[in-house]
C-alpha positions as a Markdown table, in Angstrom:
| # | Residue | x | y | z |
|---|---|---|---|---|
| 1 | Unk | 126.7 | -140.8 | -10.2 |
| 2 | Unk | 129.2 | -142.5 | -7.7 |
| 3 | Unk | 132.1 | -142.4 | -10.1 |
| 4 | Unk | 131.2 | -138.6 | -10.6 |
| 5 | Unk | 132.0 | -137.7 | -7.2 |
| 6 | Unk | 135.7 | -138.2 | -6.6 |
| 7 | Unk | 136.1 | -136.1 | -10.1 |
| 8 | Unk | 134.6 | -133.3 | -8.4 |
| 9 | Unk | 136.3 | -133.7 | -4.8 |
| 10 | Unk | 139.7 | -133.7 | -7.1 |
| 11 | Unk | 138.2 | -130.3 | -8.6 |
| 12 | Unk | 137.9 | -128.6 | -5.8 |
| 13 | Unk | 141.2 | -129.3 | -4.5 |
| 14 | Unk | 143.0 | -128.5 | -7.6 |
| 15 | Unk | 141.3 | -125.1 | -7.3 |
| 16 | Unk | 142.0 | -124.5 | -3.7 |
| 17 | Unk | 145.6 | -125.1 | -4.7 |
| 18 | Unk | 145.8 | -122.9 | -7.2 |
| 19 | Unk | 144.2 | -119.6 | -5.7 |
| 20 | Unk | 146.5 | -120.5 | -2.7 |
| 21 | Unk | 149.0 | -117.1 | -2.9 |
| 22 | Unk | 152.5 | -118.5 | -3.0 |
| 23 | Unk | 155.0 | -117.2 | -0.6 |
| 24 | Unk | 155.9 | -113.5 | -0.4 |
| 25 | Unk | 158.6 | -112.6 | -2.4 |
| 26 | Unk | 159.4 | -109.7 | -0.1 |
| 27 | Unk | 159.1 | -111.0 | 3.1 |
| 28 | Unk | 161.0 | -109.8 | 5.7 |
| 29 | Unk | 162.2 | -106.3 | 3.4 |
| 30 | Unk | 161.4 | -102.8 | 4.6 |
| 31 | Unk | 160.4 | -100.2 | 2.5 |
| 32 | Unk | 160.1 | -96.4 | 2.7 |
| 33 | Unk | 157.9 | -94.7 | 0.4 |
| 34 | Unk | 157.8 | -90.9 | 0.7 |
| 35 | Unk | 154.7 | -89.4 | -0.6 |
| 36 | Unk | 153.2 | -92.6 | 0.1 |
| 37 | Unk | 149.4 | -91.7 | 0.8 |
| 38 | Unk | 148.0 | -91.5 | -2.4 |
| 39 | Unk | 148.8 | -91.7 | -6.2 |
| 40 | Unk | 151.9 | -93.1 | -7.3 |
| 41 | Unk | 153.3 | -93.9 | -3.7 |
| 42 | Unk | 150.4 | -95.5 | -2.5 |
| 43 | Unk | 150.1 | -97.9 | -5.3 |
| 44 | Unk | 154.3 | -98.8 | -5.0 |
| 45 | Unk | 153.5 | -99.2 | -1.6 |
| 46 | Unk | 150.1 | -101.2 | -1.9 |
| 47 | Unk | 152.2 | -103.5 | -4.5 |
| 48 | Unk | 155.1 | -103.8 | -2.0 |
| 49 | Unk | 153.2 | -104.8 | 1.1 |
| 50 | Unk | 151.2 | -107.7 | -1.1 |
| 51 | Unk | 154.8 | -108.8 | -1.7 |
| 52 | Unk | 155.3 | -109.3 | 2.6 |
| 53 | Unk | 157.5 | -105.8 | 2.9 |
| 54 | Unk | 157.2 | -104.1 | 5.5 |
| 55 | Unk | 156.2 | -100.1 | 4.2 |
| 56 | Unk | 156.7 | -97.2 | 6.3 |
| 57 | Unk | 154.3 | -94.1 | 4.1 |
| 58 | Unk | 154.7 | -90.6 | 4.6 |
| 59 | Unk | 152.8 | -87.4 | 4.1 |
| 60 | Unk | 152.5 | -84.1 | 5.5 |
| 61 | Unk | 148.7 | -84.8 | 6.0 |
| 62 | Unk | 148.3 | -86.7 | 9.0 |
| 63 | Unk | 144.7 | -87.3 | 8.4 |
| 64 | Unk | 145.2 | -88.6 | 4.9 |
| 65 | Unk | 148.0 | -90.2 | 5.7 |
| 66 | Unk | 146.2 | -92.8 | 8.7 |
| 67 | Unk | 143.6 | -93.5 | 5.9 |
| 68 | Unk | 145.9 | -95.0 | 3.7 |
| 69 | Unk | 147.5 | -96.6 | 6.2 |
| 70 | Unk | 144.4 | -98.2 | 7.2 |
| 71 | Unk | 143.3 | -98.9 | 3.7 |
| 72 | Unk | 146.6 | -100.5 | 2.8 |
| 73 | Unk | 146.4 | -102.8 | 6.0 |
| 74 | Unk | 142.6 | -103.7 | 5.2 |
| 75 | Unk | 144.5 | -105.1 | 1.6 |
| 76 | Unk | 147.4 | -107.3 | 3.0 |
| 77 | Unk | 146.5 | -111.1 | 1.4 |
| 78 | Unk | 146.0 | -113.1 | 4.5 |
| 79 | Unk | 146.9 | -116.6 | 4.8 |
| 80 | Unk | 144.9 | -119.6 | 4.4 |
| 81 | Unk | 142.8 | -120.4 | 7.3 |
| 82 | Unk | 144.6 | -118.4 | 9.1 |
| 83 | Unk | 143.8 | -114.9 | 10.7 |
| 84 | Unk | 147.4 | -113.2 | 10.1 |
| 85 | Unk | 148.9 | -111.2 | 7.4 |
| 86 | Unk | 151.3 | -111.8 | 4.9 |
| 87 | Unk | 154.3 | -110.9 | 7.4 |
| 88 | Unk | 154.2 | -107.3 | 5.9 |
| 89 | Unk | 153.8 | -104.4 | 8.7 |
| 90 | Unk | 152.5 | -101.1 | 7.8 |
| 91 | Unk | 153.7 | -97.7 | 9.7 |
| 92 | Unk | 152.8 | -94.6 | 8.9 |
| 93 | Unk | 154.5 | -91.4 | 9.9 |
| 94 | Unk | 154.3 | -87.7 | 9.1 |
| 95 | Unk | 157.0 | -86.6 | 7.4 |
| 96 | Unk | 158.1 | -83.0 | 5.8 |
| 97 | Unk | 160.7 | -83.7 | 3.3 |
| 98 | Unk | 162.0 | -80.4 | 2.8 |
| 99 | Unk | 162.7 | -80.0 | 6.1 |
| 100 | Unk | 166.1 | -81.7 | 8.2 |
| 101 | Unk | 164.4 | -82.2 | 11.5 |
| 102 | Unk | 161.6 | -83.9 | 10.0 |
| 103 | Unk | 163.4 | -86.1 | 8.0 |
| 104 | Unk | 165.7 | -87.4 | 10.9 |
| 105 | Unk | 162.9 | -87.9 | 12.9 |
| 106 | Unk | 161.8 | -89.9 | 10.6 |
| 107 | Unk | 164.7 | -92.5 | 9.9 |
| 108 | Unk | 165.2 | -92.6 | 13.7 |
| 109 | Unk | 161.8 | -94.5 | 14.1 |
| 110 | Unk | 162.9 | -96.4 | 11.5 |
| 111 | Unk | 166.3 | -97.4 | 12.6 |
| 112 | Unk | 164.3 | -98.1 | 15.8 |
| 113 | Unk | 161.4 | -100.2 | 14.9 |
| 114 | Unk | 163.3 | -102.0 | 12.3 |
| 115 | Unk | 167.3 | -101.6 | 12.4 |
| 116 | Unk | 167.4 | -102.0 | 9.0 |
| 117 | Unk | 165.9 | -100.2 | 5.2 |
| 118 | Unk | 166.1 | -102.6 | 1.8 |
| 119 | Unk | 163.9 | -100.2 | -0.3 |
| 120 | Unk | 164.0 | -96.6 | -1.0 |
| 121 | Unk | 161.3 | -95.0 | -2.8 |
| 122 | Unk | 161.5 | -91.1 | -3.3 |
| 123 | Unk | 158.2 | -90.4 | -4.6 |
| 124 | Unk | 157.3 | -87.2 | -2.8 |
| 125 | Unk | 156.6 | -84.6 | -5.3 |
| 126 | Unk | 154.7 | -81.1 | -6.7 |
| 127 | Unk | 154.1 | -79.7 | -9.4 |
| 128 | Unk | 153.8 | -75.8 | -10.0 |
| 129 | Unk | 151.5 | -73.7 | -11.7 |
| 130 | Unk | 151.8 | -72.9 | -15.1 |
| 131 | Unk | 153.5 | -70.0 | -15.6 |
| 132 | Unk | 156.7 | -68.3 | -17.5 |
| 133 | Unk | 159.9 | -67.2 | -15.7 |
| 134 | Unk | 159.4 | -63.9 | -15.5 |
| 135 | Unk | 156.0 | -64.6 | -13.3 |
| 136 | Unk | 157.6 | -67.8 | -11.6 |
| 137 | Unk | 157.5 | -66.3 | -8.1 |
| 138 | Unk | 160.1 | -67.2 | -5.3 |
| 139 | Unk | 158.0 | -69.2 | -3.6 |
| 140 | Unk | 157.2 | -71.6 | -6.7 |
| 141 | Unk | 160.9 | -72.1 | -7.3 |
| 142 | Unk | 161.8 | -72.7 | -3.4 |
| 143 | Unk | 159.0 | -74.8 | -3.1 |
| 144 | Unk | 160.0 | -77.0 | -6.3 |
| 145 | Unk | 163.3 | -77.1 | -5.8 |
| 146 | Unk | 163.2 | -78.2 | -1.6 |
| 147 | Unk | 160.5 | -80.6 | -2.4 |
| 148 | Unk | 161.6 | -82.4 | -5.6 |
| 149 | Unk | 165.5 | -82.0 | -5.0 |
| 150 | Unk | 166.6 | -81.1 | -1.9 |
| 151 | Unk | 163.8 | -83.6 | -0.5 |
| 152 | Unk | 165.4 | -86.4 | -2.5 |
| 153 | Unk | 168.9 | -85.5 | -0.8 |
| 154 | Unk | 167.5 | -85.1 | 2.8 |
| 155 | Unk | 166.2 | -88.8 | 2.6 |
| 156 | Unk | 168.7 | -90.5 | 0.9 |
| 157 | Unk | 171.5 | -89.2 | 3.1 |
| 158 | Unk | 169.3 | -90.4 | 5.9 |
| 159 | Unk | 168.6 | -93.6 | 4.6 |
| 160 | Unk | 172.2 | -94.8 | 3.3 |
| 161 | Unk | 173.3 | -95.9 | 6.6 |
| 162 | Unk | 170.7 | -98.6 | 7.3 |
| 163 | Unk | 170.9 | -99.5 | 3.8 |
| 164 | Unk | 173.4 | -102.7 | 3.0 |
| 165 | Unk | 174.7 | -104.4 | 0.1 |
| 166 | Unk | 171.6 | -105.8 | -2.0 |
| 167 | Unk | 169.8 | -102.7 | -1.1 |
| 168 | Unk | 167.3 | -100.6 | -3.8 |
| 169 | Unk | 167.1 | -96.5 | -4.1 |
| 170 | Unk | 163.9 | -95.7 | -6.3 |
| 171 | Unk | 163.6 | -92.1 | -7.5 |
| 172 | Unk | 160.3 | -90.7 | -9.0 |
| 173 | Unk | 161.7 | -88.1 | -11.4 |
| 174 | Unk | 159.2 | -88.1 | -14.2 |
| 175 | Unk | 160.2 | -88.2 | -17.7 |
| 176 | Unk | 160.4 | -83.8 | -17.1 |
| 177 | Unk | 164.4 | -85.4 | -15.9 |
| 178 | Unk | 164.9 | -85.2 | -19.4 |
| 179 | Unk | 162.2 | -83.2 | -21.0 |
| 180 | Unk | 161.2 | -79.8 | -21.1 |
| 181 | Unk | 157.8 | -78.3 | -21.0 |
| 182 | Unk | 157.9 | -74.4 | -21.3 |
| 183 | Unk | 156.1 | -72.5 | -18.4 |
| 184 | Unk | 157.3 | -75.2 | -15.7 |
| 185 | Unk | 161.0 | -73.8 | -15.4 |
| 186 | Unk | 161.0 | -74.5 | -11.5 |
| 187 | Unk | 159.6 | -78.2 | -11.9 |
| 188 | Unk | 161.9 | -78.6 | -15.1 |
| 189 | Unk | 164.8 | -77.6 | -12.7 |
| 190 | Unk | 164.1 | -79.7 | -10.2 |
| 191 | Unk | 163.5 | -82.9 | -12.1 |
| 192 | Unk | 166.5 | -82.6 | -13.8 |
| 193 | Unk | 168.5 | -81.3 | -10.7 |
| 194 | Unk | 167.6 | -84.8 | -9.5 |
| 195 | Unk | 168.5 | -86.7 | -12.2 |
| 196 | Unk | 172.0 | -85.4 | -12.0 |
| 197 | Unk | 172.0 | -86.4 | -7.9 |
| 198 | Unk | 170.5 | -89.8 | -8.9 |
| 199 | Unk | 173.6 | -90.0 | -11.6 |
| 200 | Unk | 176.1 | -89.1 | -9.3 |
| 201 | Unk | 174.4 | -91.7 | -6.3 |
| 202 | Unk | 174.2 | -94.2 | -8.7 |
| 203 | Unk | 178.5 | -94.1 | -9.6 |
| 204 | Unk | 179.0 | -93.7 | -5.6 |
| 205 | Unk | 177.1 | -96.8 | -4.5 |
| 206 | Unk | 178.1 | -99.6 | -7.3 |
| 207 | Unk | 180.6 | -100.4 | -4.6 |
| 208 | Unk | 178.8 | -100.8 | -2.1 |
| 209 | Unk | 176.0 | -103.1 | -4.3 |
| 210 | Unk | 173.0 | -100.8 | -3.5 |
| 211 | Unk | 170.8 | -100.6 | -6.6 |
| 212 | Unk | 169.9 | -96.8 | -7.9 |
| 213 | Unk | 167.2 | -96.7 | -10.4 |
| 214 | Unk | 165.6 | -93.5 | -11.8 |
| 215 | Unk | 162.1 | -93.9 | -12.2 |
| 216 | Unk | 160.7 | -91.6 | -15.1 |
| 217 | Unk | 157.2 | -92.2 | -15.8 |
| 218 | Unk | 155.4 | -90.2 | -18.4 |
| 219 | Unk | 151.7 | -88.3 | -18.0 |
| 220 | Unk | 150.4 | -90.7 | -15.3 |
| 221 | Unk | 146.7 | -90.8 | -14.1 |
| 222 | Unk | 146.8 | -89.3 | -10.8 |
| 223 | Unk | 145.1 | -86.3 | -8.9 |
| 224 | Unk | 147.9 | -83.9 | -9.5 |
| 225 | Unk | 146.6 | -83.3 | -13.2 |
| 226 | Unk | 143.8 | -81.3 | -11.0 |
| 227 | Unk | 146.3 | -78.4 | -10.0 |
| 228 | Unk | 146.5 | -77.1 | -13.6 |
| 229 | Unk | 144.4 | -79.5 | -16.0 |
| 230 | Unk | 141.4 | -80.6 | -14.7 |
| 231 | Unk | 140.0 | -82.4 | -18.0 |
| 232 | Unk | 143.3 | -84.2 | -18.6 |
| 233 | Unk | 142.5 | -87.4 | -20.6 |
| 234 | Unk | 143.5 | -90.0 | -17.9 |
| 235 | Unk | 142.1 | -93.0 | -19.9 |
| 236 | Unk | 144.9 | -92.2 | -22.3 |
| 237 | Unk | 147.6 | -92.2 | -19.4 |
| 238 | Unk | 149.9 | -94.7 | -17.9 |
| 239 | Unk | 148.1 | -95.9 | -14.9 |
| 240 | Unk | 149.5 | -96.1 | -11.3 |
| 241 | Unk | 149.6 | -99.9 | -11.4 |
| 242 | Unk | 152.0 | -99.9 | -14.3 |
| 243 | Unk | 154.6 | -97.8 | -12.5 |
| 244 | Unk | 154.1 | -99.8 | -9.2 |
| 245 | Unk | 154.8 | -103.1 | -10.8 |
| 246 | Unk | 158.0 | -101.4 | -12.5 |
| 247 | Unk | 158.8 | -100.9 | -9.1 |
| 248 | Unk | 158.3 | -104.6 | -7.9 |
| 249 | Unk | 160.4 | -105.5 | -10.7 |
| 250 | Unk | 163.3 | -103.5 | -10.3 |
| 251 | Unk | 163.3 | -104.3 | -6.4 |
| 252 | Unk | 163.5 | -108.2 | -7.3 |
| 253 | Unk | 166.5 | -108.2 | -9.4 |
| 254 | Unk | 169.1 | -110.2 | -8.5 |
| 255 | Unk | 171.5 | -108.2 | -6.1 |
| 256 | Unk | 174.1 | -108.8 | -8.6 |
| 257 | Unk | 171.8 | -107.0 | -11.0 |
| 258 | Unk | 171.3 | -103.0 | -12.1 |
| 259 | Unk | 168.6 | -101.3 | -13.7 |
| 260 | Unk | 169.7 | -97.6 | -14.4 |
| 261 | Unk | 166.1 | -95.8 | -15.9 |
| 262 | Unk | 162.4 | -97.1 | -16.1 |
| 263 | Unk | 160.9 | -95.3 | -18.4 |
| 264 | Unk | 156.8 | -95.6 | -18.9 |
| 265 | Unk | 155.3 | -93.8 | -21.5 |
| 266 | Unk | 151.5 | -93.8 | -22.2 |
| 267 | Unk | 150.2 | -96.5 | -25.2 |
| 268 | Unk | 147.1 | -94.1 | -25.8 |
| 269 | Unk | 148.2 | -91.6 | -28.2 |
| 270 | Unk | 150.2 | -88.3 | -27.9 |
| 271 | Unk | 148.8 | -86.0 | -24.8 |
């Protein structure tokens, strides 16, 4: 029984080593996710934060917005035997990307609380209703087009001077960059409108050796499939984690590396 025991004290501490978390890989980084409250964004920026970045979320909702701030914070890893985080600080601020105001406001705190941004997400994002051209209303196509394009400008504009060399620019285009689907002519637009601005961002800041990736996930199991298809099949979907750990993986590249698309596409049959 004697000889039994040191077996199992060298047990436990084999297993205490191994479910020790190894260091962050992103400690120290700042990240900006836009949209970052729920879905897509809030997984990039739960995946981020687990790495030791620093995520600023945004969101026109302020309410929803301090929840998932709180919810994100509640899952930082701590360290062993030890009461602090993982280095990573989470900030939320409201944040209307179609408008100017908002949007300086917005990299002002930023430049403020941190001096610096290494990660760019544009994730903010609507859909529309479905619905042919000839009923697609002003307001649809405005609201499209300011959200998904000109909201993709707005922020990256803002962002490019506390960006430096080694730097990442994320855009969540959807695979509808490249893609059409008939009755969505204003989403169709926009998405591909940004495309072309991620094309053209991408050629500008090679130079400079900040990293532009276009994100382009395909039918992805979120709560925006409620607006005009309730009973989508989400089991069949590519799942939020999958496009958050694309995200991790592009962001870790060597700085001397590029990664131009990410394209998911579901594994569970044509939808």
């Amino acid at each position: 029984m004697a000889a039994k025991e040191p077996q199992s004290q060298s047990k436990t501490k084999t297993s205490a080593q191994e479910s020790r978390p190894s260091r962050p890989r992103l400690r120290g980084k700042v990240a900006l996710v836009t949209g970052g409250s729920r879905g897509i964004g809030f997984a990039i920026a739960r995946t981020l934060a687990a790495e030791g970045c620093s995520v600023v979320i945004t969101g026109r909702d302020g309410a929803t917005l301090a929840k998932s701030a709180a919810e994100l914070r509640r899952l930082l890893p701590r360290r062993p035997n030890a009461h602090h985080d993982n280095g990573a600080k989470i900030v939320a601020e409201v944040c209307d990307v179609r408008d100017p105001n908002s949007v300086a406001s917005l990299f002002a705190m930023v430049k403020q609380r941190f001096g610096r941004l290494d990660v760019l997400v544009n994730n903010a994002g609507i859909a529309q209703p479905a619905v042919a051209i000839e009923q697609t209303s002003l307001d649809i196509w405005r609201d499209a087009i300011d959200t998904n394009l000109t909201g993709l400008f707005l922020c990256t504009r803002a962002a490019l001077p506390l960006m430096q060399a080694g730097a990442t620019i994320i855009n969540n285009l959807s695979v509808a960059a490249r893609a059409v689907f008939p009755n969505f002519a204003a989403y169709n637009a926009s998405k591909h409108g940004a495309l072309g601005f991620t094309l053209s961002l991408r050629d500008e800041l090679i130079p400079r050796g900040i990293r532009v990736v276009a994100l382009m996930p395909g039918a992805t199991a979120t709560d925006l499939w409620q607006q005009f298809w309730p009973d989508a099949p989400r089991e069949r979907m590519v799942d939020v984690e999958s496009v958050a750990q694309a995200v991790l993986y592009a962001v870790l590249l060597p700085p001397n590396a590029n990664l131009s698309e990410v394209v998911l596409t579901p594994t569970g049959g044509a939808l």
